[in-house]
C-alpha positions as CSV (number, residue, x, y, z in Angstrom):
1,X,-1.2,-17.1,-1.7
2,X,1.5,-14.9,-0.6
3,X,4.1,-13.7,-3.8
4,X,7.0,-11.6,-4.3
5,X,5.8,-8.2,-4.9
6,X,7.4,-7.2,-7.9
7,X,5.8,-10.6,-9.8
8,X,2.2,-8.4,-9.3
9,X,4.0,-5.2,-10.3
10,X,5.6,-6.3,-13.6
11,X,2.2,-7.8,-14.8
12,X,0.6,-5.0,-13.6
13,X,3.2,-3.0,-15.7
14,X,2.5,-5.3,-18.6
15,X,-1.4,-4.6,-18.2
16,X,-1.5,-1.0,-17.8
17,X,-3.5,-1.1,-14.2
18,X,-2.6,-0.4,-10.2
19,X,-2.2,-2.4,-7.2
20,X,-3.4,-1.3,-4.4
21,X,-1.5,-1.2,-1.2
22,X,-3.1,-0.9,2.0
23,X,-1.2,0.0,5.7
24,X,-2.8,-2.9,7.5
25,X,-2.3,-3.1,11.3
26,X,-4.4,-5.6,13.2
27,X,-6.5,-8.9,12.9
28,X,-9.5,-6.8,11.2
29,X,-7.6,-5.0,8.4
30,X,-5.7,-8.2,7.2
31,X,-8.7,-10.0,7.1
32,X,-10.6,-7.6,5.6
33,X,-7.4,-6.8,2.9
34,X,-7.7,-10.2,1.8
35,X,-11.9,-10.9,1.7
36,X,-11.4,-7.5,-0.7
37,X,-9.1,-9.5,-2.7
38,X,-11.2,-12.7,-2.6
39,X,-14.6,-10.2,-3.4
40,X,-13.2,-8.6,-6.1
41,X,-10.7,-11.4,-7.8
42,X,-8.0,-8.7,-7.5
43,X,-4.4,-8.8,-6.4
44,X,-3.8,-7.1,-3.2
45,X,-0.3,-5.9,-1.4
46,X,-0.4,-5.9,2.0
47,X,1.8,-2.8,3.6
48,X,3.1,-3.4,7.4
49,X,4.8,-0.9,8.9
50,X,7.4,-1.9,11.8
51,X,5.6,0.0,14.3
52,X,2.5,-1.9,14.1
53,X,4.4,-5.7,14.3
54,X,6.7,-6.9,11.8
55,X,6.5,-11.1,13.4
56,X,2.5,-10.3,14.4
57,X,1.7,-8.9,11.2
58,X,3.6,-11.5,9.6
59,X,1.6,-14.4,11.6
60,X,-1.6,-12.8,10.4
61,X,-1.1,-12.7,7.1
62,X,0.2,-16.2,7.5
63,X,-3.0,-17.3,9.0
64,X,-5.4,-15.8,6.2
65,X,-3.4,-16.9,2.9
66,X,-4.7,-20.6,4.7
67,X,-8.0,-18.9,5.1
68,X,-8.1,-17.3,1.6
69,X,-5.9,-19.9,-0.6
70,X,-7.6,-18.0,-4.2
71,X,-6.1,-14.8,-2.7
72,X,-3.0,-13.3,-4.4
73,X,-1.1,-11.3,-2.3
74,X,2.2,-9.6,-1.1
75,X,3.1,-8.8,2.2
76,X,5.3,-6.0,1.9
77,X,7.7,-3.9,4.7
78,X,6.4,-0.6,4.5
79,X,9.3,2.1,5.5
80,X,11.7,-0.2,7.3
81,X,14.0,2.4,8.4
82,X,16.4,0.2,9.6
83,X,18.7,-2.9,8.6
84,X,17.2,-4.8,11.0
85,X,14.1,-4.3,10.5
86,X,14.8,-5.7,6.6
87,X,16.4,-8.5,7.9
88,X,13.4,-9.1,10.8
89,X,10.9,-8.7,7.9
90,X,12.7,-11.2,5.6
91,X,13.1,-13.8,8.6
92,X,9.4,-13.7,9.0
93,X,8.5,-14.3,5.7
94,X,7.2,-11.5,3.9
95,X,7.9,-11.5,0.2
96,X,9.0,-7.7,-0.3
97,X,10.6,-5.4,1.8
98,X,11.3,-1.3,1.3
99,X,13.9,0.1,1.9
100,X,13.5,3.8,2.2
101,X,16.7,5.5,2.8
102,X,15.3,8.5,0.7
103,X,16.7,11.4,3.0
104,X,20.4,10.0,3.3
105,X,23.0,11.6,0.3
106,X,22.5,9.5,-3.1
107,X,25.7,7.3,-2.5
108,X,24.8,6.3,1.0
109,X,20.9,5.3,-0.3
110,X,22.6,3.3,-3.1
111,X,24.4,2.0,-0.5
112,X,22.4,0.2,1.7
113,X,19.9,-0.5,-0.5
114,X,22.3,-2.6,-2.6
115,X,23.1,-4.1,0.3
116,X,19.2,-5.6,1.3
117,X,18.9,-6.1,-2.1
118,X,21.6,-8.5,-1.9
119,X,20.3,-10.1,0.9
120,X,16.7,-10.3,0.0
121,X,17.4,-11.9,-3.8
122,X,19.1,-14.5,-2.3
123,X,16.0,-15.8,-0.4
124,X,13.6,-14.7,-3.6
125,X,12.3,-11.6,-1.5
126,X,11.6,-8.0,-3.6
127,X,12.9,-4.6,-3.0
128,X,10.9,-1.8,-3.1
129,X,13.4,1.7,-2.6
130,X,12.2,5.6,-2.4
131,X,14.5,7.9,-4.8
132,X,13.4,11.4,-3.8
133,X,11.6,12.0,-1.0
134,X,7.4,11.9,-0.4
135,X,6.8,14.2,2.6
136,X,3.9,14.9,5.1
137,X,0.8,16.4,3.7
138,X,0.9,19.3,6.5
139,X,4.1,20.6,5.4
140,X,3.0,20.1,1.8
141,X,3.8,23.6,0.8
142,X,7.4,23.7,2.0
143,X,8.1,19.8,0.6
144,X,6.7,19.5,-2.2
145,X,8.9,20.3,-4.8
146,X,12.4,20.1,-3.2
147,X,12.0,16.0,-3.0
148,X,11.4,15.6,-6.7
149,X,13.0,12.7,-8.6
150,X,15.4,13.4,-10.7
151,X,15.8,11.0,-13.8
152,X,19.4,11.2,-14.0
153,X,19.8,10.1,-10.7
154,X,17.4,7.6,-10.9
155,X,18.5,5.4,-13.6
156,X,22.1,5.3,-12.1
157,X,20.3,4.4,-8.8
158,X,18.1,1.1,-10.7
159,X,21.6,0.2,-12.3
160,X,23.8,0.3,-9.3
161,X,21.1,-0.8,-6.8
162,X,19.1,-4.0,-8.7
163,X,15.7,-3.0,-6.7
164,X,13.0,-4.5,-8.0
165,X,10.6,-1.3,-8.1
166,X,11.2,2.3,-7.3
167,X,8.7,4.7,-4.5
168,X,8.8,8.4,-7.0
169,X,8.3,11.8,-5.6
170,X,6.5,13.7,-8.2
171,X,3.9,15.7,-5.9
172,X,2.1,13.8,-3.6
173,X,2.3,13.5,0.3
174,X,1.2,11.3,3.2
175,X,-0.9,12.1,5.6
176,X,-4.0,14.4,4.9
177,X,-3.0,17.2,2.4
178,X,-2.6,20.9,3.5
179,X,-3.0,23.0,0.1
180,X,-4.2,21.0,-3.4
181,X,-2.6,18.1,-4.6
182,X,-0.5,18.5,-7.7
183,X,1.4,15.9,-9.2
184,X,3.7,16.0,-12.2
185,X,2.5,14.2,-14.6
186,X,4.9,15.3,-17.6
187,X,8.0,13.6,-14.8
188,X,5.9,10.8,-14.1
189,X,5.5,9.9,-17.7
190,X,9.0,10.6,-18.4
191,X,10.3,7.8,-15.7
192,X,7.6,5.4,-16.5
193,X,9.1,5.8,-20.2
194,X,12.9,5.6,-19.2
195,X,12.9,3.4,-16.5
196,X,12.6,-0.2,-16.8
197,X,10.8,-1.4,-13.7
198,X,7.5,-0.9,-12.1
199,X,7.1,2.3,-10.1
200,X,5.4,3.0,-6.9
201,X,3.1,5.7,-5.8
202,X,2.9,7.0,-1.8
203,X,0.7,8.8,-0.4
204,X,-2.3,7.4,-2.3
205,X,-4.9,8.8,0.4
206,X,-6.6,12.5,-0.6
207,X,-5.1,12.7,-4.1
208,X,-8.3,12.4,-6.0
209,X,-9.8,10.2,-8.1
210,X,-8.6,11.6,-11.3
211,X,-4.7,12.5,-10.5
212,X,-4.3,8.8,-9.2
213,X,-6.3,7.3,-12.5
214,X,-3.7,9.7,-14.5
215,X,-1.1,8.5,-12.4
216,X,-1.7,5.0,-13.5
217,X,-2.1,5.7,-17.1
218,X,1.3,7.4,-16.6
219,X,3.4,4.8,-15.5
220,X,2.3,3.8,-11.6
221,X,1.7,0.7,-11.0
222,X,1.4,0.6,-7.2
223,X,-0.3,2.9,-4.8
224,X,-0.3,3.0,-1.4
225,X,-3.0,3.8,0.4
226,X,-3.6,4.8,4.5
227,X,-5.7,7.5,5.7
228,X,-8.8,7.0,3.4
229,X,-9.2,3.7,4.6
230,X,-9.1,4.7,8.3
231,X,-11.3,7.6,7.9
232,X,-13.3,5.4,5.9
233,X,-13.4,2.9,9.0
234,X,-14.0,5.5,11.7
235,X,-16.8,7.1,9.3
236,X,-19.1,3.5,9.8
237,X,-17.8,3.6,13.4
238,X,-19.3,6.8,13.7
239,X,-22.9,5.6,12.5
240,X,-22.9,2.6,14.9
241,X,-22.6,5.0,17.4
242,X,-25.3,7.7,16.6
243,X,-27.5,4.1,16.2
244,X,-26.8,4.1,19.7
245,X,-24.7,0.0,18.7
246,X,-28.2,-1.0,17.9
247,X,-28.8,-2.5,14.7
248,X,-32.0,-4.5,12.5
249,X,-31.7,-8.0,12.0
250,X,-34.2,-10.4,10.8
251,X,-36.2,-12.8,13.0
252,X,-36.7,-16.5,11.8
253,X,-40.1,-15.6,10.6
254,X,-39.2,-12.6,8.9
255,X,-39.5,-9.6,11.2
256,X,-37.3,-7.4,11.9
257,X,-35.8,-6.6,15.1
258,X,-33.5,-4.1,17.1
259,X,-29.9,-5.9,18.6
260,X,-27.9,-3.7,20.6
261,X,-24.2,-4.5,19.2
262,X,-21.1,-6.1,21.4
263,X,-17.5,-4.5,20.7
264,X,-16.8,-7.4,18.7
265,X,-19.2,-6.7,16.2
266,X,-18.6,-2.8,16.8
267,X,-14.9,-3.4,16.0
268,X,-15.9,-5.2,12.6
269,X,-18.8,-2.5,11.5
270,X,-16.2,0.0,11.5
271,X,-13.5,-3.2,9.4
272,X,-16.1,-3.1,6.6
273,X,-16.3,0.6,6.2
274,X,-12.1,0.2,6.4
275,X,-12.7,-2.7,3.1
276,X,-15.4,-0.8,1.7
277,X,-13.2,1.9,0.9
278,X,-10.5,-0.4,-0.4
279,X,-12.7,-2.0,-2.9
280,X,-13.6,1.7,-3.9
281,X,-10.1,2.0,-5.0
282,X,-9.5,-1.8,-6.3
283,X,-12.1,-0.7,-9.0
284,X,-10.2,2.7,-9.2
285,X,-6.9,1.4,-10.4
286,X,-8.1,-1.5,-12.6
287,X,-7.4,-4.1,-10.5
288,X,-10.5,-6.3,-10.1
289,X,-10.4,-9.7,-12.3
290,X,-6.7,-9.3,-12.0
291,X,-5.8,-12.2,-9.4
């Protein structure tokens, strides 16, 4: 079943645990978001971005909420950069959309956020919105501290805006990490405190374990997650090919025997190691038995 976002983010709040938030992309990694939902009785958000298909994505997810009915999940615009790309997302029936504006001038991100809020509410769709700015793990160094969010500016921005829940800057990055992650806490805890609605973490993948468990005992309640779960899926790719795409199945009479693998099956070897790392973090956060 397919929900507005920020109804898994206030319970979530309510419950002290994390949703996570994978960057699905194709056929495989939708299905395989929502068999880790349905494996794990856990709420799942489902994070496009427009790149990969706002309408196809949309379709897909359409296609396994049927498949999956016990499945709770939000399908969510990940970085829509643009108006239309809200709008798109909204017309094709996803129930949250972000807006991140996060490197325009405070007035102009208020702006148009307020604006796709309005827009959005009035169809019962959530807005997630960035206030300070998560960069790219290689330029981690020079990035890091200058997007910070600033509390002052961030309750002005919730009151003027009406987003349903806010992407925070306090020290991580996307894309692999060059230097050592280090988040900060004390802000985290601060805005959690301060701030009445849920709060979102990027750049989930190569954080460690621990700062992501702090994170959610600080105040997160939703973490995105990317390049863990691909290196996760080209990792069991990997295997199937120093197997040489053979693998052991059992016979009818209980022997076992060597298949040589199509790319169909090839494909979905490398989908499990994708939801097998998923389900790593599910646990992680808190989230199984949550659904």
């Amino acid at each position: 079943m397919i929900v507005p976002m920020h109804e898994l983010l206030q319970d979530a709040k309510r419950n002290h645990y994390g949703v996570a938030a994978p960057n699905v992309f194709n056929r495989e990694t939708v299905e395989a978001a929502f068999q880790a939902g349905q494996e794990l009785s856990a709420p799942v958000i489902l994070d496009v971005h427009p790149v990969h298909g706002i309408y196809e994505c949309a379709a897909l997810a359409k296609f396994f909420e049927k498949k999956y009915p016990q499945v709770t999940v939000a399908l969510n615009l990940d970085h829509g950069g643009t108006y239309e790309q809200a709008v798109q997302a909204i017309h094709a029936g996803f129930s949250s959309v972000m807006v991140d504006r996060s490197t325009l001038p405070f007035a102009e991100n208020v702006a148009q956020v307020k604006e796709i809020v309005r827009i959005a509410h009035a169809v019962g769709v959530s807005v997630e919105s960035e206030l300070g700015h998560v960069g790219q793990g290689d330029e981690y160094a020079e990035t890091r501290d200058s997007g910070l969010t600033r509390l002052e500016e961030a309750d002005d921005f919730i009151r003027e805006t009406g987003t349903d829940c806010l992407a925070v800057a306090v020290g991580t990055s996307h894309g692999v990490y060059k230097g050592t992650p280090k988040l900060e806490f004390e802000l985290l805890s601060t805005l959690s405190k301060e701030l009445p609605l849920p709060l979102v973490l990027h750049g989930g993948s190569g954080t460690g374990d621990d700062n992501l468990v702090k994170a959610i005992q600080c105040g997160i309640q939703k973490i995105n997650l990317n390049t863990d779960l691909n290196e996760g899926g080209l990792a069991r790719l990997k295997q199937v090919c120093e197997a040489g795409f053979c693998r052991q199945v059992q016979g009818s009479g209980g022997e076992m025997n060597t298949k040589r693998m199509n790319l169909q099956q090839t494909v979905q070897a490398a989908a499990e190691g994708w939801k097998d790392v998923l389900k790593y973090y599910i646990k992680l956060f808190g989230g199984e038995n949550r659904a």
